[in-house]
MIBANU-117617 format. One record per residue (C-alpha): residue in one letter; residue number from 0; y, x, z negated. Coordinates in Angstrom, 3 decimals, decimal comma, always signed. Each point is the difference from the previous one (the first is absolute). Layout:
<recs>
REC resn resi        v        u        w
REC    a  NUM        Y        X        Z
...
</recs>
This chain:
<recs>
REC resn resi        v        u        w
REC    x    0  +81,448   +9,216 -108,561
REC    x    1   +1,629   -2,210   +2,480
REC    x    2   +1,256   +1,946   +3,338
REC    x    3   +1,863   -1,715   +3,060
REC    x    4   -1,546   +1,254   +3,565
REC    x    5   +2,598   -0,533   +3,037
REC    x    6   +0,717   +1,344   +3,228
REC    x    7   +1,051   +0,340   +3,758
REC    x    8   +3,507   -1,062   -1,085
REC    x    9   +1,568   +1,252   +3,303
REC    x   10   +3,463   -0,250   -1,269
REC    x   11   +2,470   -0,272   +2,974
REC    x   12   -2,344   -1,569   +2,394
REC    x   13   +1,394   -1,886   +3,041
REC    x   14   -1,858   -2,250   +1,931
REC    x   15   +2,151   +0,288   +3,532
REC    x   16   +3,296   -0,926   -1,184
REC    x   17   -0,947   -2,145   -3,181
REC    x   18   +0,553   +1,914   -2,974
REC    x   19   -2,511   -0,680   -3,220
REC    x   20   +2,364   +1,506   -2,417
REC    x   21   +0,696   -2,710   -1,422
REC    x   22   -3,883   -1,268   -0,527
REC    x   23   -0,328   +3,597   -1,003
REC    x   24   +2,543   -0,379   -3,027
REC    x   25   -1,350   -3,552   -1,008
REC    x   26   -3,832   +1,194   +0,323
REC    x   27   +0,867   +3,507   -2,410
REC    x   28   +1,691   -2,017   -2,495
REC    x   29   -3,126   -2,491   -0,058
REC    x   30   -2,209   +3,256   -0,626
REC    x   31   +2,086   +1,355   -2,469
REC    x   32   -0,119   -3,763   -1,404
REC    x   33   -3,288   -0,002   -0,067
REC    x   34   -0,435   +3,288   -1,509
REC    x   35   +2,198   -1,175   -3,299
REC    x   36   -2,395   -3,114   -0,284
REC    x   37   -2,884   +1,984   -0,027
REC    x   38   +1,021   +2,561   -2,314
REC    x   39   -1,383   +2,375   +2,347
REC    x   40   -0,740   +3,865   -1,282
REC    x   41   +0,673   +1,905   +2,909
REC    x   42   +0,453   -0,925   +3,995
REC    x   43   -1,193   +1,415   +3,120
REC    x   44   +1,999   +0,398   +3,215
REC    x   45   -2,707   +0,951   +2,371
REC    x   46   +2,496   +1,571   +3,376
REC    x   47   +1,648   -1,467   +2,683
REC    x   48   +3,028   -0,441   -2,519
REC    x   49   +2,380   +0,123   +3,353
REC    x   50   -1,073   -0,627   +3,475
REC    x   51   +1,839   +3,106   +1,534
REC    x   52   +0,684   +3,278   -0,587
REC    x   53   +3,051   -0,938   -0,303
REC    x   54   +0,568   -3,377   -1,429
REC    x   55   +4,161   -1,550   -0,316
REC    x   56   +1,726   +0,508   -3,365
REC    x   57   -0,196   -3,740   -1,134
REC    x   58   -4,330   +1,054   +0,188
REC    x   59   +0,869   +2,729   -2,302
REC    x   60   +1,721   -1,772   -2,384
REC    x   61   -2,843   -2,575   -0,593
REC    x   62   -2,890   +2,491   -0,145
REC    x   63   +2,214   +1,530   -3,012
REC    x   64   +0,968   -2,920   -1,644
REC    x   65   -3,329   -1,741   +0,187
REC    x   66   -2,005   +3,508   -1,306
REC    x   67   +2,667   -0,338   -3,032
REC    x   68   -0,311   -3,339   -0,877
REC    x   69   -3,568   +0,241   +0,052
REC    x   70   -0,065   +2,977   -2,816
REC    x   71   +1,161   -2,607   -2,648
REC    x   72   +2,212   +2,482   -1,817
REC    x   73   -2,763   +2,646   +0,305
REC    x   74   -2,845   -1,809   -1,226
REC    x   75   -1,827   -0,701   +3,516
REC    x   76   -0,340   +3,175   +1,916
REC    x   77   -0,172   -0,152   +3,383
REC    x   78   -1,652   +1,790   +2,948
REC    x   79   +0,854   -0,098   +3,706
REC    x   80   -1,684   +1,896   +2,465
REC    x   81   +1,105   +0,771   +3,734
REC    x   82   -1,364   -1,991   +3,622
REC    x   83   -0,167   +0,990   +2,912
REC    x   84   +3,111   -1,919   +0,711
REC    x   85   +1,356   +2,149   -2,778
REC    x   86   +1,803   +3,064   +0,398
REC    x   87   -1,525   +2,044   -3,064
REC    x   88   +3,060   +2,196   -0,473
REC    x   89   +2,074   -3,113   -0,426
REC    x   90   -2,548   -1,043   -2,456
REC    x   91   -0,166   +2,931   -2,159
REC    x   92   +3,906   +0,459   +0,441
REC    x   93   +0,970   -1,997   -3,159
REC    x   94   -2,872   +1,190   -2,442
REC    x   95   +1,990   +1,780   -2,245
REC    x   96   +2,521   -3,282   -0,762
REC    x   97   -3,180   -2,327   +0,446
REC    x   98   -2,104   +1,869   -2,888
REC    x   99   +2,746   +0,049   -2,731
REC    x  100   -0,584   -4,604   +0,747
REC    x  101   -3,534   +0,506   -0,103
REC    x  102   -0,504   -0,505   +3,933
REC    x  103   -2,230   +2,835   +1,966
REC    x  104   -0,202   +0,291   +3,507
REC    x  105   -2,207   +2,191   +1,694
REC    x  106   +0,958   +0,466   +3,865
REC    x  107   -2,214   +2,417   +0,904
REC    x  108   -4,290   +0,703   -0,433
REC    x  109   -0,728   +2,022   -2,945
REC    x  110   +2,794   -0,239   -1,900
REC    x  111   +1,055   +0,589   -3,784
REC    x  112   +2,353   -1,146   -2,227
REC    x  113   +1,234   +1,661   -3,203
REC    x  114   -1,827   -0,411   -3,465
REC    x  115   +2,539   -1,943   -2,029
REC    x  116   +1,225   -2,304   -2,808
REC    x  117   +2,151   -2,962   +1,075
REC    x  118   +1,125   -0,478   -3,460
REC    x  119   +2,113   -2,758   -1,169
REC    x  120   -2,134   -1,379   -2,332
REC    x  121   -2,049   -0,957   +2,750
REC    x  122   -3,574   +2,386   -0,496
REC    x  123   +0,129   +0,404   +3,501
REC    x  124   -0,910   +3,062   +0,912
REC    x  125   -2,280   +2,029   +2,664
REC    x  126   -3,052   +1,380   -1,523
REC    x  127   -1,245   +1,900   +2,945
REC    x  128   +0,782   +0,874   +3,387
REC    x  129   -1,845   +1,703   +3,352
REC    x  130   +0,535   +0,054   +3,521
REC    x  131   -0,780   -3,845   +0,719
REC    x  132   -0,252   -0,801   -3,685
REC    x  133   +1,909   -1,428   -2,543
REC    x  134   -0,735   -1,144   -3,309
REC    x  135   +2,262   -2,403   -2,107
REC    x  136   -0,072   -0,974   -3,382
REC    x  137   +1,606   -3,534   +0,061
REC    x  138   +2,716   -1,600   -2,272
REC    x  139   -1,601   -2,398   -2,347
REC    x  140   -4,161   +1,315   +1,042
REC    x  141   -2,115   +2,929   -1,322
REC    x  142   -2,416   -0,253   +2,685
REC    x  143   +1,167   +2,624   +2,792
REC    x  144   +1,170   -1,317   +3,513
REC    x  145   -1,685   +2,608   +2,845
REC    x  146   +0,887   -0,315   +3,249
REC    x  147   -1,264   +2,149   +2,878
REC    x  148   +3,049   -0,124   +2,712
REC    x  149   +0,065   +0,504   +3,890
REC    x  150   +2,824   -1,043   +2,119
REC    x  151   -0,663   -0,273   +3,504
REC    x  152   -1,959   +2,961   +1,240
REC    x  153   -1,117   +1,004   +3,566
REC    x  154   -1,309   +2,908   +1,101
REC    x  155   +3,253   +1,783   +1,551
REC    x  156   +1,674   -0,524   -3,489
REC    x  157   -3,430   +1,567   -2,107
REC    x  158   +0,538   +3,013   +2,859
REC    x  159   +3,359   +0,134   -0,906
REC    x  160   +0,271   +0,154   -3,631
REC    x  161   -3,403   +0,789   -1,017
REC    x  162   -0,743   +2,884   +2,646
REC    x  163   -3,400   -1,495   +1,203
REC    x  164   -0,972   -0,483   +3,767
REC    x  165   -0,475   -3,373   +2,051
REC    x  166   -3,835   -1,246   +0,511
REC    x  167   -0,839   -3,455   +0,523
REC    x  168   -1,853   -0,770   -3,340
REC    x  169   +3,157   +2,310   -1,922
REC    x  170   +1,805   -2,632   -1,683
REC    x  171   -3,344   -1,832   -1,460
REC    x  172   -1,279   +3,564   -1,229
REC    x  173   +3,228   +0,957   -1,606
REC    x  174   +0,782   -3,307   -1,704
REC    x  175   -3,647   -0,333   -0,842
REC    x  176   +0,160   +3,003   -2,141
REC    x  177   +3,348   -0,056   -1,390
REC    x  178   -0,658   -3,619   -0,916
REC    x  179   -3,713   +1,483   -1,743
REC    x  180   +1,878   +3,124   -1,658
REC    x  181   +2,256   -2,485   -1,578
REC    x  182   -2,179   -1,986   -1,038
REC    x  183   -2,068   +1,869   -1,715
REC    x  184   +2,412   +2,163   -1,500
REC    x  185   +2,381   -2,960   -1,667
REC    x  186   -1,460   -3,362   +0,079
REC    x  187   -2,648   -1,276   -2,157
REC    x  188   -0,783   -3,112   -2,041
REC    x  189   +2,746   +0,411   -2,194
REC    x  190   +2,989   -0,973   +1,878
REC    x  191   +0,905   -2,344   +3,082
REC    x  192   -1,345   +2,144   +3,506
REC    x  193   +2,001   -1,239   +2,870
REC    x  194   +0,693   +1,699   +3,528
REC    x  195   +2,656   -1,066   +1,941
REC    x  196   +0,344   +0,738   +4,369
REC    x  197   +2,000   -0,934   +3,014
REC    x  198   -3,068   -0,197   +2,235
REC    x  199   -2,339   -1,973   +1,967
REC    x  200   -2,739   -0,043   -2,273
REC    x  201   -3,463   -1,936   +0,949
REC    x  202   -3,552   -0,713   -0,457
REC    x  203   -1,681   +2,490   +2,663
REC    x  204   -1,156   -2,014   +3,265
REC    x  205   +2,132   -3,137   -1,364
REC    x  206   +2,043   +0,591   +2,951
REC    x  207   -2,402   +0,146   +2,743
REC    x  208   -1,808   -3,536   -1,481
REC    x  209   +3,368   -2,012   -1,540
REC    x  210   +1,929   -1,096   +3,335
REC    x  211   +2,514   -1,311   -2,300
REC    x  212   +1,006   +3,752   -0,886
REC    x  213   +0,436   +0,519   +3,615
REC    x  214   +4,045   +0,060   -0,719
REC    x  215   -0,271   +2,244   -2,917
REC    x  216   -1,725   +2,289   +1,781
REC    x  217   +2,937   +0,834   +2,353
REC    x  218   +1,074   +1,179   -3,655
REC    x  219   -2,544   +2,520   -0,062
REC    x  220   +1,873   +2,615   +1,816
REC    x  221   +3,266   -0,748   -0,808
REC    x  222   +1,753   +3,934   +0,057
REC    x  223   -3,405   +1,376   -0,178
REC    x  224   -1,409   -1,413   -3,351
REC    x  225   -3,979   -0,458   +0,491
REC    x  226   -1,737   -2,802   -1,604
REC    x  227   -1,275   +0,522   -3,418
REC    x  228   -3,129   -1,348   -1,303
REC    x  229   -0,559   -1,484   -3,162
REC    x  230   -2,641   +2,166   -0,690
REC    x  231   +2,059   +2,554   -0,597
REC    x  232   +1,495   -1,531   -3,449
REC    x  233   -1,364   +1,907   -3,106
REC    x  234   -2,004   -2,217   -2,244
REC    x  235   +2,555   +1,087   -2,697
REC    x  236   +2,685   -1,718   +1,365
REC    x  237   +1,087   -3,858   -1,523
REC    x  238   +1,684   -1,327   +2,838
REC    x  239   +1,226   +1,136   +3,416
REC    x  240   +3,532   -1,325   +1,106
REC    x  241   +0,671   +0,208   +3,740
REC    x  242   +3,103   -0,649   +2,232
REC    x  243   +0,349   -0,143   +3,918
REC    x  244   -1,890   -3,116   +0,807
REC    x  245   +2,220   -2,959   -0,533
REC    x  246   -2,736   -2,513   -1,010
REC    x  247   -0,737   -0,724   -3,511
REC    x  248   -3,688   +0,839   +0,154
REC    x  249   -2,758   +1,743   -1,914
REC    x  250   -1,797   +2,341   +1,778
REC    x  251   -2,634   +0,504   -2,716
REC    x  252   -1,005   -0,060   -3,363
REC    x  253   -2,157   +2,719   -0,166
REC    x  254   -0,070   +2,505   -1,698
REC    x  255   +3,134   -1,768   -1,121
REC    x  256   +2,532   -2,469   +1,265
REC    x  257   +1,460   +1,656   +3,256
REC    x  258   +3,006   -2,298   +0,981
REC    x  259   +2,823   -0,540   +2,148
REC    x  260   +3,332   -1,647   -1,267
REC    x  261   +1,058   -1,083   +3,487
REC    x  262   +3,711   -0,028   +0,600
REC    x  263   +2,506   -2,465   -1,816
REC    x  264   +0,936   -1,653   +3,330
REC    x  265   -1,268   -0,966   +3,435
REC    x  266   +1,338   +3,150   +2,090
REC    x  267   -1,614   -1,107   +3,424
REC    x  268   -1,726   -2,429   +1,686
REC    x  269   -2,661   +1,177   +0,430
REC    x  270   -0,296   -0,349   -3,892
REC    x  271   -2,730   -2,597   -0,846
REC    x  272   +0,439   +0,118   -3,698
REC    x  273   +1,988   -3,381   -1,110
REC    x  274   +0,499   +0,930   -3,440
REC    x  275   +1,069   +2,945   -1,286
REC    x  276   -0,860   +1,805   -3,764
REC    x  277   +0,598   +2,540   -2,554
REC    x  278   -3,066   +1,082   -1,784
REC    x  279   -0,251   +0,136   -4,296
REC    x  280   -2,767   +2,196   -1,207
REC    x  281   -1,571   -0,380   -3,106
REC    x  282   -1,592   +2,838   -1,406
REC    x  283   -1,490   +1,205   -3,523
REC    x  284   -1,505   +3,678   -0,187
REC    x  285   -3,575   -0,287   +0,515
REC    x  286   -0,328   -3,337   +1,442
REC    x  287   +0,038   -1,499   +3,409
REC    x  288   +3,159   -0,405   +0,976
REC    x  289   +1,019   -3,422   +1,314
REC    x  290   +3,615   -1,324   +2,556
REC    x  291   +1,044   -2,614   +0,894
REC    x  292   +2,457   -1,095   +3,098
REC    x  293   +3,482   -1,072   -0,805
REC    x  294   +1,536   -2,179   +2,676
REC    x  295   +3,341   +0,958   +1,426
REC    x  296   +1,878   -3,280   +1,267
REC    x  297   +3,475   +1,948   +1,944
REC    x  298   +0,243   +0,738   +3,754
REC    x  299   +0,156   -2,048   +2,523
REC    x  300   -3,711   -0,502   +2,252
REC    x  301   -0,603   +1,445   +2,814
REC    x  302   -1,467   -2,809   +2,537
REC    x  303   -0,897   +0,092   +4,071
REC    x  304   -0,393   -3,195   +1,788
REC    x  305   -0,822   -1,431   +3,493
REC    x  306   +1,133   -3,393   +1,035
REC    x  307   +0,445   -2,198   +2,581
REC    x  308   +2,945   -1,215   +0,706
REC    x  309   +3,879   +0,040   -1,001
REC    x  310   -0,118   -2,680   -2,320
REC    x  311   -2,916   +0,638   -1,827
REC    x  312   +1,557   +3,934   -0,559
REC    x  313   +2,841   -1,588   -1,185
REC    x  314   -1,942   -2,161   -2,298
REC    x  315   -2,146   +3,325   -1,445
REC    x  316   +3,188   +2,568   -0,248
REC    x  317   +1,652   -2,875   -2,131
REC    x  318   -3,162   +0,109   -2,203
REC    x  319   +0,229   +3,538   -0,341
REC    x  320   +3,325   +0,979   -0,303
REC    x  321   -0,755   +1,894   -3,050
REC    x  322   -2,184   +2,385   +1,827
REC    x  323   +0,787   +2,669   +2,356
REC    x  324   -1,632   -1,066   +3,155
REC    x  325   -1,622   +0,865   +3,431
REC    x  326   -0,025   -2,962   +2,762
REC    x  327   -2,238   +0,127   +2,766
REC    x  328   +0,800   -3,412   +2,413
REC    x  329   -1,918   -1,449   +2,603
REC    x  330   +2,607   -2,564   +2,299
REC    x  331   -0,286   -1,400   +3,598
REC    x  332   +2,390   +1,969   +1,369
REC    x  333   +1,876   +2,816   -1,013
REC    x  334   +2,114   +0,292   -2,969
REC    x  335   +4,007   -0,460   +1,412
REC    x  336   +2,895   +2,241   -2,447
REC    x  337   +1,126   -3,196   -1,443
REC    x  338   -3,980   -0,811   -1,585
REC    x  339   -0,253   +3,695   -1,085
REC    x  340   +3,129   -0,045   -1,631
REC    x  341   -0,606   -3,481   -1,813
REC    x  342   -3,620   +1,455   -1,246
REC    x  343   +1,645   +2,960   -1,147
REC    x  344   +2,604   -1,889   -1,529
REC    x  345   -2,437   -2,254   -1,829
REC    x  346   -1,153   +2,515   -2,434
REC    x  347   +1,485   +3,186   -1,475
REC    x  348   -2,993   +2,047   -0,467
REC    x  349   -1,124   -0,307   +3,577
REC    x  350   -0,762   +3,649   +0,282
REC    x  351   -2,078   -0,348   +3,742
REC    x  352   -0,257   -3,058   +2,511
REC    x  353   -2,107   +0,162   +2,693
REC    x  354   -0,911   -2,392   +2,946
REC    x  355   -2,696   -1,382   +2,126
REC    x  356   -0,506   -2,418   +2,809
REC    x  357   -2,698   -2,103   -0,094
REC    x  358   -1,692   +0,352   +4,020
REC    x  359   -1,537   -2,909   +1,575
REC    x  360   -3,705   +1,842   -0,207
REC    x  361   +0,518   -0,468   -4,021
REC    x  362   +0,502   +3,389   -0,719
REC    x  363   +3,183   +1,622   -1,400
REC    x  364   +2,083   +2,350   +1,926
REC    x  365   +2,423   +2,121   -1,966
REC    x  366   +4,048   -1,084   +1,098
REC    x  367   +1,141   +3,087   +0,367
REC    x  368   -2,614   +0,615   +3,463
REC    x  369   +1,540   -2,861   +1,386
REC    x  370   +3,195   +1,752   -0,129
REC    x  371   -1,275   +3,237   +2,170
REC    x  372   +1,577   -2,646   +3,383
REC    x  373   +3,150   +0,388   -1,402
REC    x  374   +2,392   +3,050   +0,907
REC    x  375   +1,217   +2,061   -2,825
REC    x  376   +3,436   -0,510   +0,092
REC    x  377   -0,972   -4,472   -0,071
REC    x  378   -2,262   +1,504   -3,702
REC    x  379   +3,298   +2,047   -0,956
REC    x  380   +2,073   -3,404   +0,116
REC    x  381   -2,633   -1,786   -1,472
REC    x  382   -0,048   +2,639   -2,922
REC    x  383   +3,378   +0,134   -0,255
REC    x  384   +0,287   -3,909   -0,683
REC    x  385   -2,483   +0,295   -2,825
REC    x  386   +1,411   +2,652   -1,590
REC    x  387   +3,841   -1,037   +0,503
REC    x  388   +0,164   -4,051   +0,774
REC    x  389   +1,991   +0,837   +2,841
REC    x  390   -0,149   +0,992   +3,870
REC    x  391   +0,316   +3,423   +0,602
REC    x  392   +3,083   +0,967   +1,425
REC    x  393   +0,220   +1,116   +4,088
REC    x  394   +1,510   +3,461   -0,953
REC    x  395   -3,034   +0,006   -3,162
REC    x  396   -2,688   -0,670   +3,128
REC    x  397   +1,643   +2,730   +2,107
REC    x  398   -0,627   +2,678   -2,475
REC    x  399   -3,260   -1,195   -0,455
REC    x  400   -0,810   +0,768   +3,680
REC    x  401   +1,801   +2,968   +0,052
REC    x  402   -1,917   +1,512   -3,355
REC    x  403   -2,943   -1,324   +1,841
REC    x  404   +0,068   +1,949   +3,495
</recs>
């Protein structure tokens, strides 16, 4: 059995005014292209199909028409969970259209699809369901697909749909045991265990010794999710598939492969991860399952850079004009409109430039302090230049003082 592992798709995303639809379009037909090539069995969406609550129509429209080209024809089911960037009712909106093209989407913790036959001379059908649980029995494979479900879950969402009250430890306890009950109940030797989550999942004390997982742990909170530890995985259970963290890492292999997808493109800059993947799982009931990564190559980087001097900027934003960029200078003297303007005319992905001026003691003064001996209305004009290659009008600087007293 060959199954495709993907997430943090963040359809819609902005980054300031640059839109990544486009990436996002050329980056979900390289999944679905890679998906074809591998013959994969069944994918996994694993949340954060949108980034808001309320994503624009054209975000929509590629979730749906990715989802369907990745079915094959109903012969590759696939399952997409909920984020916390997700809203879960938007998620679970479609079900009833998404299940007859053998696509289920779980918004919410604890949910359960129907028990039914796909048909279509297909033999795809669901064997079993539970509150978390599904169980598929694939097109073209007699082995039986489990897969032990939760979408983004916090503990204000377990209070609100599952009745129980908020403690610190709740969400481990609760997960723990569901996760156990499962476990113990459905999955055995005989079919392919997997458990898929939206959450920060993690070796316990990794966080307090790794300083690289310093970032991720701003995660940990993130609308009031705890950390979850990987001791909590059932031995039962083949392979744990986890979205949220946008890096492309393992976090162990025991009991079993615990993984993260990472997102298909950079989505900040504070993302270190220069290469992005899908993951293909192999896996034979019984065995020790084995994946692999599968490089994406769309998007455009993400890069930050300090330099010294206009020239040499010049030099490194023609270098990278492929890449959407942030600029940090360091100059003499401070930058005049006409420099900004040609810097931000050298490159088209210039998405922040900032300045510096080198001081005489060797150390590096940010521009913009320099500017606290000007007045505001001289900054207004200087704006206003920057923004409209032209002097600002005496009636335009009138109103500006007047909205200003």
């Amino acid at each position: 059995m060959k199954i495709l592992h993907t997430a943090d798709w963040h359809l819609g995303k902005k980054l300031g005014n640059f839109s990544r639809l486009d990436e996002q379009k050329e980056v979900m037909q390289e999944i679905c292209e890679i998906a074809e090539q591998e013959n994969v069995d069944a994918v996994l969406v694993i949340g954060d199909l949108y980034d808001t609550f309320n994503p624009p129509t054209e975000a929509v429209q590629l979730l749906y028409k990715t989802l369907k080209r990745l079915t094959r024809n109903l012969t590759c089911p696939v399952v997409a969970i909920a984020g916390n960037h997700d809203s879960p009712d938007r998620i679970d909106a479609p079900e009833p259209l998404a299940l007859e093209c053998g696509i289920f989407m779980f918004g919410y913790p604890m949910a359960q699809a129907e028990k039914l036959d796909l048909g279509g001379g297909t033999n795809l059908k669901v064997l079993n369901t539970d509150k978390g649980f599904l169980e598929l029995k694939l097109s073209q494979i007699d082995t039986p697909l489990r897969i032990i479900h939760t979408p983004y879950a916090n503990e204000l969402r377990l209070k609100q749909y599952l009745g129980v009250e908020h403690r610190e430890d709740n969400l481990r306890e609760i997960l723990s045991t569901h996760w156990k009950n499962l476990s113990e109940k459905y999955c055995d030797k005989n079919g392919i265990n997997v458990l898929l989550t939206h959450l920060f999942v993690v070796n316990k004390g990794d966080t307090e010794k790794d300083e690289n997982l310093w970032e991720e742990k701003t995660i940990l909170h993130v609308g009031g999710a705890q950390a979850i530890y990987t001791e909590q995985i059932p031995t039962q259970i083949d392979y744990v598939g986890l979205g949220h963290l946008h890096r492309c890492h393992a976090v162990s292999h025991t009991p079993c492969p615990i993984v993260y997808s990472g997102s298909p493109l950079m989505y900040s800059f504070g993302d270190n991860a220069d290469e992005k993947y899908v993951i293909i799982i192999d896996a034979e009931a019984g065995k020790p399952l084995t994946y692999t990564k599968k490089l994406l190559t769309k998007g455009k980087k993400l890069l930050r850079k300090s330099i010294e001097g206009i020239e040499k900027s010049l030099e490194w934003l023609k270098e990278n004009e492929n890449a959407i960029v942030e600029l940090t200078i360091t100059t003499e003297d401070f930058l005049s409109a006409s420099e900004k303007q040609m810097l931000t005319n050298a490159h088209k992905n210039l998405h922040t430039l900032s300045s510096y001026i080198k001081s005489k003691n060797g150390e590096n003064q940010a521009a913009e302090t320099g500017k606290m001996n000007k007045n505001i209305e001289e900054l207004f004009e200087e704006y206003y230049k920057v923004k409209k290659q032209s002097t600002p009008s005496h009636s335009l600087m009138d109103l500006f003082k007047e909205l200003m007293g």
